[in-house]
C-alpha positions in Angstrom: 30.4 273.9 -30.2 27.8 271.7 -29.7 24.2 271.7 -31.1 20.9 272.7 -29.7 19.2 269.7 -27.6 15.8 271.1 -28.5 16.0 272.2 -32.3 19.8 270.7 -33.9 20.8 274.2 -34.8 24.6 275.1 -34.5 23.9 278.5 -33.8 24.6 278.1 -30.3 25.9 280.6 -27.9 27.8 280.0 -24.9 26.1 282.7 -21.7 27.0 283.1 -18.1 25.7 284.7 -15.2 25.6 285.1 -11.5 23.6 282.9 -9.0 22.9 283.1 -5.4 22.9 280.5 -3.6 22.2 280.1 0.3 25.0 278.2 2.1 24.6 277.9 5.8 23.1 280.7 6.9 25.0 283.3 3.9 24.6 284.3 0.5 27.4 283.4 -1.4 27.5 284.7 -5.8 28.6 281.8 -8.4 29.2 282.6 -11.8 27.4 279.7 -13.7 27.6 278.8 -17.8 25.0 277.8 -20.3 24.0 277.8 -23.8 21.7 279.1 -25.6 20.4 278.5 -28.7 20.1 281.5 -31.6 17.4 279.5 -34.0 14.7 278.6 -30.9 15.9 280.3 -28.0 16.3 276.9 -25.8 18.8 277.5 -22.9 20.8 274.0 -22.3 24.3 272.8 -20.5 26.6 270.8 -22.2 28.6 268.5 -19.9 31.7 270.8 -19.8 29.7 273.5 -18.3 28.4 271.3 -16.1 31.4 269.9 -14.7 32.6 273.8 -14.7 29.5 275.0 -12.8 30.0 272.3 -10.0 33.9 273.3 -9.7 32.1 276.6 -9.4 30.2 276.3 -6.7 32.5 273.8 -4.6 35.0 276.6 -4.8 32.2 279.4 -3.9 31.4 277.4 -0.9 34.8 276.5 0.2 35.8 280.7 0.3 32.6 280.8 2.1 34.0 278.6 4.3 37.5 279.8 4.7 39.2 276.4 3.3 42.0 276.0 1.4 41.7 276.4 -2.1 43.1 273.5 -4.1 46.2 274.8 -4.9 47.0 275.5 -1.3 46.2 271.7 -0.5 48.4 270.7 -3.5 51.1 273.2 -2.2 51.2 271.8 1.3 50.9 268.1 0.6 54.2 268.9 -1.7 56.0 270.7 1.2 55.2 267.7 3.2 57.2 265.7 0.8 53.9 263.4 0.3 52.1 262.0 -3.2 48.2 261.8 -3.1 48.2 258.4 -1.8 50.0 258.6 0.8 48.3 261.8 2.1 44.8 260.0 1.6 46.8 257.1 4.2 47.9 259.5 6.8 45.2 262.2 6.4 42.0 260.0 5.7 39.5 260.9 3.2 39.7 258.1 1.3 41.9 256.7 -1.8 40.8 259.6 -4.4 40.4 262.3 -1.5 43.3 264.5 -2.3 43.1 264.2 -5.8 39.3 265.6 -6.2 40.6 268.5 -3.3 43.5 269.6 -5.6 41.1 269.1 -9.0 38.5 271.4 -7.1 36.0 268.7 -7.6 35.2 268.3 -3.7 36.2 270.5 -0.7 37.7 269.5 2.0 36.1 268.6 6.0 37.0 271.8 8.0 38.2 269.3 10.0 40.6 268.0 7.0 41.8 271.7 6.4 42.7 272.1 10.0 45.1 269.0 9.7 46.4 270.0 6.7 46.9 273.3 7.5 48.5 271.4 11.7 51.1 269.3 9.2 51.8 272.4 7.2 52.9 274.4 10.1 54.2 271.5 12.1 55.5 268.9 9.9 57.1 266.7 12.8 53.2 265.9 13.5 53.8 264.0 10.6 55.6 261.1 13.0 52.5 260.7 14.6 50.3 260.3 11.5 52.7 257.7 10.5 51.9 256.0 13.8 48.2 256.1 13.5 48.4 254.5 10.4 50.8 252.0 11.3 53.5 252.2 9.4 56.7 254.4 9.5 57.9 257.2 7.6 60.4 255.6 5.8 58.3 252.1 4.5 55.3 254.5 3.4 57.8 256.8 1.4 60.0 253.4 0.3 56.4 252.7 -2.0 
C-alpha cells in the first residue's frame, strides 16, 4: 500500500472507474485505477496504476480497432516457429516491437496486424520475409 502524496497517511484506498475517451471518431469505455486517501481525501496514482491504466487504454483502443490482442500476437508468432527477435527482423517494428505487443504495452500498426495475421494464415509467405531481410530461413533460425 502506499502512502498519501498529499498528507503521509496509510489510510489509502485503492478506487476505479470508467472513462470515455474519444478515439478516432468513437467512444470507446476504459476502466481506470486510483487512490484515494481516507485522512484528506487526495485522489493520487501510484506507478502500478499507472502502468495498468496505460495497458488499459492501449488494449481499449486496439478492440476499437479490431487488432489482435497480445495474446493473439504471441500465439501466432509461436505458430510461426519465430522468437521476438527474429519476428521484429522479418516483421519490422523495431528490436523491442513484439515484446511491448505481446506485454500489451503498445499496439500494433494495422498494417503490422494484417502481416501478422498474412503469415498466420499463410506461413510460406514467410520465404519471402526471409528474403526482404536478406537472410534465409535456416541462418536466422541457426541464431
Amino acid at each position: 500500500m502506499n502512502n498519501c502524496k498529499a498528507c503521509g497517511s496509510t489510510s489509502v484506498q485503492e478506487c476505479s472507474a470508467m472513462e470515455r475517451l474519444r478515439y478516432k471518431g468513437q467512444d470507446i469505455d476504459v476502466s481506470v485505477a486510483f487512490s484515494v486517501c481516507d485522512a484528506c481525501g487526495d485522489e493520487f496514482l501510484t506507478t502500478d496504476q499507472i502502468r495498468g491504466n496505460d495497458r488499459a487504454v492501449v488494449a481499449a483502443k486496439r478492440k476499437a480497432e479490431g487488432l489482435l490482442s497480445p495474446e493473439e500476437v504471441k500465439s501466432a508468432r509461436q505458430a510461426l516457429c519465430l522468437n521476438q527477435e527474429k519476428a521484429a527482423l522479418l516483421f519490422g517494428g523495431g528490436r523491442n516491437a513484439f515484446s511491448k505487443y505481446e506485454r500489451g504495452e503498445v499496439a500494433q500498426s494495422v498494417a503490422m496486424d494484417r502481416l501478422i495475421r498474412l503469415c498466420r494464415a499463410h506461413p510460406d509467405l514467410l520465404d519471402e520475409l526471409y528474403g526482404f531481410a536478406g537472410t534465409e530461413r535456416r541462418m536466422i533460425n541457426a541464431r
